[in-house]
C-alpha positions in Angstrom: -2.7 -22.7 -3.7 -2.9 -19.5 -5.7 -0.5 -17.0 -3.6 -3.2 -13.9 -3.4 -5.5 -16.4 -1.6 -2.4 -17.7 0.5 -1.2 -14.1 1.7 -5.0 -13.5 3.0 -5.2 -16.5 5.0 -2.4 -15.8 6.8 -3.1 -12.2 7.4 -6.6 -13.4 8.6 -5.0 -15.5 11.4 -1.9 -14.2 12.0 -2.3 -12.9 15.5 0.6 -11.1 15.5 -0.8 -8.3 13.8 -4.1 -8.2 15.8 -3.1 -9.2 19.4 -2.7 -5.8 20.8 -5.5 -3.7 22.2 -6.4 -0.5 20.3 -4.2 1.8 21.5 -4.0 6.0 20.6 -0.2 5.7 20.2 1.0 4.3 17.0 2.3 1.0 16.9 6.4 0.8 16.9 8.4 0.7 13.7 10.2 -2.7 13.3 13.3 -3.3 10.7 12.3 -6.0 7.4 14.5 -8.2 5.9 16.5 -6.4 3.1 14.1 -8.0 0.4 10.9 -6.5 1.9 12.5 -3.5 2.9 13.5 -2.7 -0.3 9.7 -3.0 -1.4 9.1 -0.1 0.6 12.3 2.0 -0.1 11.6 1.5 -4.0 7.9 2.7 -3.8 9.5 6.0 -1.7 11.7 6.7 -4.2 9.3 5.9 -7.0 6.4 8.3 -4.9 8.9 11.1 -4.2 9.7 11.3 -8.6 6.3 11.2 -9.6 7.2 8.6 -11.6 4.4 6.5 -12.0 6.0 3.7 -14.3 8.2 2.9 -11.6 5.7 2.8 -9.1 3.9 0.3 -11.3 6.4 -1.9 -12.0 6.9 -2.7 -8.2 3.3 -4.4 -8.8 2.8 -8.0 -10.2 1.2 -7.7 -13.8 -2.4 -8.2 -12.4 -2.0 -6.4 -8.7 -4.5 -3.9 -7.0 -4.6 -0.8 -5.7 -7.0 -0.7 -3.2 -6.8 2.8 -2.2 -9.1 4.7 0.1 -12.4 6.1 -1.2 -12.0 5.1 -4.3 -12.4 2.3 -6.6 -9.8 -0.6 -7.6 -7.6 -0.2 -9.9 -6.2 -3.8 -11.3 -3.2 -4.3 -13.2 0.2 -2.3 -14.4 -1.3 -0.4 -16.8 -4.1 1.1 -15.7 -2.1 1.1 -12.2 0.3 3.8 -13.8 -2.6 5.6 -15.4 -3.9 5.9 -12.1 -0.7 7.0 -10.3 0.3 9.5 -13.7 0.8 13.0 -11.6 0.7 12.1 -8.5 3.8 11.7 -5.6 5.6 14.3 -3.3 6.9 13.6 -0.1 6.8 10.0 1.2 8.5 7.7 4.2 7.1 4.5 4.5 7.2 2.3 7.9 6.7 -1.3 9.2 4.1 -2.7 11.9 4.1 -5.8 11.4 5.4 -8.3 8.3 4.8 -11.8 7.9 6.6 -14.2 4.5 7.0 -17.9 4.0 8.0 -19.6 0.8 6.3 -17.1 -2.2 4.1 -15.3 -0.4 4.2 -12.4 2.4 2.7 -9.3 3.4 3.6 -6.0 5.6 1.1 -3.5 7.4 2.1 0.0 8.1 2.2 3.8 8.1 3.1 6.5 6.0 3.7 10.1 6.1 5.1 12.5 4.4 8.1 13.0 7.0 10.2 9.8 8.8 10.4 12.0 11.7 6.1 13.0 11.7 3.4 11.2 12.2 1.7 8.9 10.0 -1.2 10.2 8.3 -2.4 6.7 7.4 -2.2 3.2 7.3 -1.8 0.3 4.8 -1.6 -3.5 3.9 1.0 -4.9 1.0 0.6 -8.4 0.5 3.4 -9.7 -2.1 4.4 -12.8 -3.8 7.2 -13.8 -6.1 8.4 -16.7 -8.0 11.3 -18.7 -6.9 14.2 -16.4 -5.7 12.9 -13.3 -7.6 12.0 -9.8 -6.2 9.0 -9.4 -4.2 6.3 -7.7 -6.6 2.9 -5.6 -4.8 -0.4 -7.9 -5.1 -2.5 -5.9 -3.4 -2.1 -2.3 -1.9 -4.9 -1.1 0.5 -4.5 1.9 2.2 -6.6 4.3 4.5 -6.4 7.8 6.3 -6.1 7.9 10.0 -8.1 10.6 10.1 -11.6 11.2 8.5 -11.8 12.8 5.6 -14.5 15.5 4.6 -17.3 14.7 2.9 -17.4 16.0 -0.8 -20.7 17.6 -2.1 -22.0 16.1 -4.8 -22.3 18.6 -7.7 -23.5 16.1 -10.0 -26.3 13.4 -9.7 -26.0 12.1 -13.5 -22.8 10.6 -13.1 -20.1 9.6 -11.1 -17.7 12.4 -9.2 -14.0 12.9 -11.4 -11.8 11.3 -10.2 -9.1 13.6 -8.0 -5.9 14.7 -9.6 -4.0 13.2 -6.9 -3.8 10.1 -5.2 -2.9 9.0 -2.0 -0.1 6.8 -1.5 0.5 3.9 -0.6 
């Protein structure tokens, strides 16, 4: 079974990471295993340099980003094209993870600070082959907070894209 199509099923049904009521206080941080872990840590570090190569080399050669409010970007290349400028300040955390055999995924929050809160949320489902490094399938992520509507200045075409993206 292709591993993309894997990783979904089991987010679908895994009831771990839906069983608890809606809630206004954020879920708890859990520890990963080291090799998911260091998913996250090398996507900080990557973030925090601007370095968008990096960034796009923790994705498997045909990944997503499926980032909020704006359209998917597919594939290393034109993942670093979309990530070229952008990073700052980033600390990534854990909700909930889930891996067997080649396939896992995490959901979590990010911030700019460890210690604040998280200004969003997102989904990483991975796979890798045999006893190699987890690599990033798919990256969706969303605000916690809504966002402002932009006014459209233009009704020929579609908006610019923003010089800076949101992470993760």
């Amino acid at each position: 079974m292709n591993p993309f199509r894997l990783a979904l099923i089991v987010l679908a049904l895994s009831t771990k990471a839906f069983s608890q009521p809606p809630s206004a206080a954020p879920p708890p941080s859990i520890a990963l295993p080291s090799d998911l872990d260091r998913v996250l840590r090398d996507y900080e570090r990557a973030w925090r340099s601007h370095d968008a190569k990096a960034l796009s080399e923790l994705f498997d050669p045909e990944g997503f980003v499926l980032a909020s409010g704006r359209p998917p970007v597919r594939g290393r290349t034109a993942i670093q094209s979309e990530y070229a400028g952008a990073g700052g300040a980033l600390s990534l955390r854990a909700f909930a993870y889930f891996s067997c055999d080649n396939v896992a995924y995490i959901i979590g929050g990010f911030g700019p600070l460890s210690s604040g809160p998280d200004i969003g949320k997102f989904v990483l489902t991975l796979s890798r082959h045999g006893a190699g490094p987890w690599m990033i399938v798919s990256d969706m992520d969303n605000a916690n907070q809504h966002r402002a509507q932009e006014p459209h200045t233009s009704v020929s075409g579609p908006t610019p894209p923003s010089t800076s993206a949101t992470p993760p």
